[in-house]
C-alpha positions as CSV (number, residue, x, y, z in Angstrom):
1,X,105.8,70.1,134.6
2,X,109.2,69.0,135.8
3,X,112.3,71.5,135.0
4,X,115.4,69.4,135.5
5,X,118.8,71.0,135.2
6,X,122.4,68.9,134.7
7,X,125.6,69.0,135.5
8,X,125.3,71.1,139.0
9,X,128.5,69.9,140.7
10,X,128.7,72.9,143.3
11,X,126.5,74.2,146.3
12,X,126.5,77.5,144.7
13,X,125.3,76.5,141.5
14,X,122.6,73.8,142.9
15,X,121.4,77.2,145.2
16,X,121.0,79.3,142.3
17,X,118.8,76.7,140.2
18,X,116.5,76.5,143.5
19,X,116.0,80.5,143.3
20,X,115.4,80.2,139.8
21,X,112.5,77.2,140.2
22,X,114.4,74.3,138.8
23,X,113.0,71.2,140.0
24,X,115.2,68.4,139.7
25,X,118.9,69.2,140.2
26,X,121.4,66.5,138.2
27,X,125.0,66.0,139.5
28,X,127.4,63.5,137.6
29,X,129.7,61.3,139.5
30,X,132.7,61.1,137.4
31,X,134.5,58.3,138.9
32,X,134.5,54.9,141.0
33,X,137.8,55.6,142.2
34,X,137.0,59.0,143.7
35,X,132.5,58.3,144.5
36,X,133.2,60.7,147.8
37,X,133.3,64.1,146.6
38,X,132.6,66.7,149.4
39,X,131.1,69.2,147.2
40,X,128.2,67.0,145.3
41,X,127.5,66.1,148.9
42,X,126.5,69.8,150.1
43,X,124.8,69.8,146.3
44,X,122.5,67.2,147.8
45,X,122.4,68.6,151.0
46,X,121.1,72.1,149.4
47,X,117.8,70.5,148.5
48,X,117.3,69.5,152.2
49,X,113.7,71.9,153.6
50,X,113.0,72.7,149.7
51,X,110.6,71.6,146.6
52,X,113.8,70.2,144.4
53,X,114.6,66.7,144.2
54,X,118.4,65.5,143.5
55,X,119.5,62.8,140.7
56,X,122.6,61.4,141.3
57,X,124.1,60.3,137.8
58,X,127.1,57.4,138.2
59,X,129.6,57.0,135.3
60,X,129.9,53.5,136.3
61,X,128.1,50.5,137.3
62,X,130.0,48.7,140.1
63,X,127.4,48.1,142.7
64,X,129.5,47.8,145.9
65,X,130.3,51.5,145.0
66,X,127.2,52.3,143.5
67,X,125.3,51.6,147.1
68,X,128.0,53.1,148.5
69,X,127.4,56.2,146.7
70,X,123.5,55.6,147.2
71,X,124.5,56.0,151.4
72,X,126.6,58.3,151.2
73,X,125.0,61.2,148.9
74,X,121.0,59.7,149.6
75,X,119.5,61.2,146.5
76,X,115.8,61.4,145.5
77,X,117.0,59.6,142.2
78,X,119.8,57.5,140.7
79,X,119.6,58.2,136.9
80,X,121.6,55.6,134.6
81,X,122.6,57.0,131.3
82,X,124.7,54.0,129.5
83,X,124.5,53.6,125.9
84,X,121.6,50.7,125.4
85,X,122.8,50.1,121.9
86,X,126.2,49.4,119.7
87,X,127.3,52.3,117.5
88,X,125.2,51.4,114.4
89,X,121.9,51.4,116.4
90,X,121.7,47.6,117.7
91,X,120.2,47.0,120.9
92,X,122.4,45.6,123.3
93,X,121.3,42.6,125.3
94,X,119.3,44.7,128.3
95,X,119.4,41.7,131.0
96,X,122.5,43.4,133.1
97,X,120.8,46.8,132.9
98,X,117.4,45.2,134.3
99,X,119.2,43.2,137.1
100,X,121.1,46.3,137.8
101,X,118.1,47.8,138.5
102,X,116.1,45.6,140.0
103,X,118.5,45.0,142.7
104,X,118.8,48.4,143.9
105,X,115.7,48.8,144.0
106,X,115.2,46.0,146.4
107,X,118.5,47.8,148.3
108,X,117.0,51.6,148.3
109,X,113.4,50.9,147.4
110,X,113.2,54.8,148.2
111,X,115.5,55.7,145.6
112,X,113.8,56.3,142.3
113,X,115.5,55.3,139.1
114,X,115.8,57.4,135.7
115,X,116.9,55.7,132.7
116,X,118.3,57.3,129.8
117,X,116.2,56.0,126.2
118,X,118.1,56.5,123.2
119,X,116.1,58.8,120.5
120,X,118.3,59.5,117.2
121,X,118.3,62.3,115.4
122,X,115.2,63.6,113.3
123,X,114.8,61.9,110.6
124,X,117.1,58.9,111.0
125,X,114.6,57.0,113.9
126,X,112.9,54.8,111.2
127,X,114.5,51.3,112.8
128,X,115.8,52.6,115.6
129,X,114.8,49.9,118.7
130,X,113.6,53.5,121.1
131,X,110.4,51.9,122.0
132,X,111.5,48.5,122.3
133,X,114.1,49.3,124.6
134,X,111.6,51.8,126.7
135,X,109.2,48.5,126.9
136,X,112.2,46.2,128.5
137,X,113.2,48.4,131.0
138,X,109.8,50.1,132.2
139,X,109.2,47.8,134.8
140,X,112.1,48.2,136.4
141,X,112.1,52.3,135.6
142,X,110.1,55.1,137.5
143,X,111.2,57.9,135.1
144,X,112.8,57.9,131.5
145,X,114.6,60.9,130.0
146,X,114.7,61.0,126.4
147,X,118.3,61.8,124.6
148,X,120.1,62.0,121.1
149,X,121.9,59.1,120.1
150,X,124.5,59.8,118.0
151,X,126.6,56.0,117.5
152,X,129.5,57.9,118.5
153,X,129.1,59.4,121.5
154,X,131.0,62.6,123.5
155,X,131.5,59.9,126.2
156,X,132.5,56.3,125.3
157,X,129.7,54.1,127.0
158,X,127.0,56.8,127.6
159,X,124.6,58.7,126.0
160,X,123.9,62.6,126.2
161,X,125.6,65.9,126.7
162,X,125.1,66.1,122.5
163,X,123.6,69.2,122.3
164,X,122.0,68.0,119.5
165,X,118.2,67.6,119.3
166,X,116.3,64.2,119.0
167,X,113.3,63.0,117.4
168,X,110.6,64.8,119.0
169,X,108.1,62.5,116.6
170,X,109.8,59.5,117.8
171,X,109.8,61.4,121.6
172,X,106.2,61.7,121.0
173,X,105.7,57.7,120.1
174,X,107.3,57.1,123.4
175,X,105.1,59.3,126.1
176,X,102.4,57.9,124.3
177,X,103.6,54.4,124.7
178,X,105.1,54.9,128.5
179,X,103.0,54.1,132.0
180,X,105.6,56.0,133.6
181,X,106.5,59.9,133.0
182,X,109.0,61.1,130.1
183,X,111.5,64.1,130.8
184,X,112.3,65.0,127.3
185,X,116.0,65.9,126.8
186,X,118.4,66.2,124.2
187,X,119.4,69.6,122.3
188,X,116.7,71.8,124.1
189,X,117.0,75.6,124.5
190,X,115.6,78.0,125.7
191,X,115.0,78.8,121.7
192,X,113.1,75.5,120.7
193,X,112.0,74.1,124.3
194,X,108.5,75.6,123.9
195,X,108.1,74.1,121.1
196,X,109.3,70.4,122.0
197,X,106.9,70.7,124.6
198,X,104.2,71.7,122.7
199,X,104.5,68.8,120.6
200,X,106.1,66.3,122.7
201,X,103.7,66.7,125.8
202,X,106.0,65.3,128.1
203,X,106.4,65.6,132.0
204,X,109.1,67.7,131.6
205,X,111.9,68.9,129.8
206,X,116.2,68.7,131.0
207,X,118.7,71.0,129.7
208,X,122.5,70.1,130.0
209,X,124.6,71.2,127.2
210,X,122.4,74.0,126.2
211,X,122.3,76.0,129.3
212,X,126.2,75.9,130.0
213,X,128.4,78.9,129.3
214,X,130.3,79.0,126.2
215,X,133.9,79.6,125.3
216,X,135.5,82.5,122.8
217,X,134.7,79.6,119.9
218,X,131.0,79.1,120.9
219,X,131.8,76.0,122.2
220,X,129.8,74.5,125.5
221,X,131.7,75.1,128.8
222,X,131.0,71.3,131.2
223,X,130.1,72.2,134.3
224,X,129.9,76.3,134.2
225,X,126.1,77.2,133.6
226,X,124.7,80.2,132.3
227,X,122.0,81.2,134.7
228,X,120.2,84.0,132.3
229,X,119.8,80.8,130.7
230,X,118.9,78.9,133.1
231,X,116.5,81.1,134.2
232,X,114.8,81.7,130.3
233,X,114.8,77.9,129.9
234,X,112.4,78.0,133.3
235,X,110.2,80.8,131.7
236,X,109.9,78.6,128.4
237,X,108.4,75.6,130.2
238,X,106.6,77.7,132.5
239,X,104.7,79.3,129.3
240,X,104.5,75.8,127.5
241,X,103.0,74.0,130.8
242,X,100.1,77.3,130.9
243,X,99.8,76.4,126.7
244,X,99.4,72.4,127.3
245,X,96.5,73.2,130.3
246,X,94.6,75.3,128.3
247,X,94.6,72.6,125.0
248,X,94.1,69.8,127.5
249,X,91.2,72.1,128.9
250,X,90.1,72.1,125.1
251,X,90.3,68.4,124.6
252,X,88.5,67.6,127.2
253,X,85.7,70.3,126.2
254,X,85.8,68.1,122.7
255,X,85.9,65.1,124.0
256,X,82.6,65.6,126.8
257,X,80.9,66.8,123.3
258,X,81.7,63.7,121.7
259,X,80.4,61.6,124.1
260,X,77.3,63.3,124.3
261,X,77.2,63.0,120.3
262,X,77.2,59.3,120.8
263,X,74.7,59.2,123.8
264,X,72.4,60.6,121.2
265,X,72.8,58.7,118.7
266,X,72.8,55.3,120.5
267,X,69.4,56.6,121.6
268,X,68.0,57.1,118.2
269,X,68.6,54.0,117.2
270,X,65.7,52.2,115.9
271,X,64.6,48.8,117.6
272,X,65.3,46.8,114.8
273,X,66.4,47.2,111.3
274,X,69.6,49.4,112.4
275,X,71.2,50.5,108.9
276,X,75.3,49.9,107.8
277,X,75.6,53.5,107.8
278,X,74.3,54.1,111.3
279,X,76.7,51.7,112.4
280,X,79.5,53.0,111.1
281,X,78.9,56.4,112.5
282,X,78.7,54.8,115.5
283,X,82.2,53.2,115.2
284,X,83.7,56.1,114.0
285,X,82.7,58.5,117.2
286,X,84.2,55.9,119.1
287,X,87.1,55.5,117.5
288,X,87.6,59.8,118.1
289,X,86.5,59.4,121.5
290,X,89.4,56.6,122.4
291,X,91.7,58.8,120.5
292,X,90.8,61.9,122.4
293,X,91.2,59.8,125.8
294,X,94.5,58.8,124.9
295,X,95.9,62.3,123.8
296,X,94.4,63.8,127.2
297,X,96.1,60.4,129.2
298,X,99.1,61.7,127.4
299,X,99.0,65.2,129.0
């Protein structure tokens, strides 16, 4: 299971998460003006000869100088976090996001893309377009990271650094929809990530906000994390991904037992004369079988 840590934008820190087994490293590049920043370069150097993987996250979409940036830093992943709808939930159109896309792909087809999904709050994700927008931009996608929408955002045009925590119904709706892995994000702790994952199920689980230092008020700290955190947040989905194995173990167990169930049965069906009722049992252990196939696809 992926443990993906943002916003490392020093050496040091990016060093610390590798000690501590963070997998994906996430550094934001603040600004098209200034894209050649020496010390997200040695961040993406500090993966070189390791297991981690680097996501470089662009706060703006000019391509000159976002394959500029692509040469220059030569991640493992570009991850694209604009807002995908308006402020009351509306998708926007998602042609310029898919072009975007698809031409760097073409341009650094060993680059992977992330793409940010919009997941509102809990409770509020009734109409929300999450799995509509998921659908449009899958083929164009090799990862999606889940995160709370709010309408009004901490930064105009993007969604994340919340610290608030999505859907995980809704999150659940999309790993069971996706052909491509979901890193669920959005208000997760080292108090509550165990439990996402539990009933989320994803590939993996980021922490931004939650994992940063605080001030005198409480208050998140951008930029400054909090290793003891960091390093409880890797424990958490450590001891989730041993819980998921052992239920998937379990499923599978069930679902081997089912099948057998129906072998049976199939073979005591009489030549002719086969009754409503034999039928419908039938139908209904393959309808749990499909269910349980799907559920252990999902893990």
């Amino acid at each position: 299971m992926i443990v993906q840590i943002y916003e490392i934008q020093t050496p040091n820190d990016a060093e610390k998460c590798i000690q501590l087994g963070v997998d994906h490293i996430g550094s934001v590049l603040l600004a098209q003006d200034e894209w050649r920043v020496q010390a997200l370069k040695e961040v993406f150097l500090s993966t070189k000869g390791t297991d981690a993987k680097n996501s470089l996250i662009p706060l703006f979409n000019d391509m000159d100088t976002l394959c500029r940036s692509l040469d220059y830093y030569q991640p493992h992943f570009v991850h694209f976090c604009d807002s995908l709808t308006d402020n009351n939930g509306i998708e926007i159109e998602p042609e310029k996001f898919i072009r975007l896309q698809s031409t760097l792909k073409q341009k650094f087809p060993g680059v992977g893309i992330i793409r940010s999904i919009p997941i509102p709050l809990n409770g509020t994700s009734l109409h929300f377009p999450t799995l509509k927008i998921a659908r449009e931009l899958e083929p164009v996608s090799d990862i999606f990271l889940t995160d709370t929408w709010l309408g009004m955002e901490p930064v105009k045009g993007y969604i994340g650094i919340t610290g608030k925590t999505a859907d995980w119904e809704m999150a659940r709706e999309l790993v069971l929809q996706s052909k491509i892995p979901i890193i669920l994000a959005g208000g997760l702790s080292t108090e509550n990530v165990y439990n996402a994952l539990i009933k989320v199920s994803p590939a993996g689980a980021d922490s931004c906000t939650r994992t940063n230092r605080v001030d005198k008020e409480g208050k998140p700290i951008r930029f400054e994390k909090d290793f003891i955190k960091v390093e409880k947040f890797v424990k958490e989905i450590r001891r989730a991904e041993k819980a998921i194995h052992l239920k998937k173990q379990g499923l599978i167990v069930e679902l081997n037992e089912l099948k057998e169930e129906l072998k049976e049965r199939e073979a005591s069906l009489p030549a002719h004369s086969v009754r409503p009722h034999q039928l419908i049992a039938i139908e209904e252990l393959e309808e749990a079988i499909a269910a349980k196939e799907i559920e252990i696809k999902s893990m």
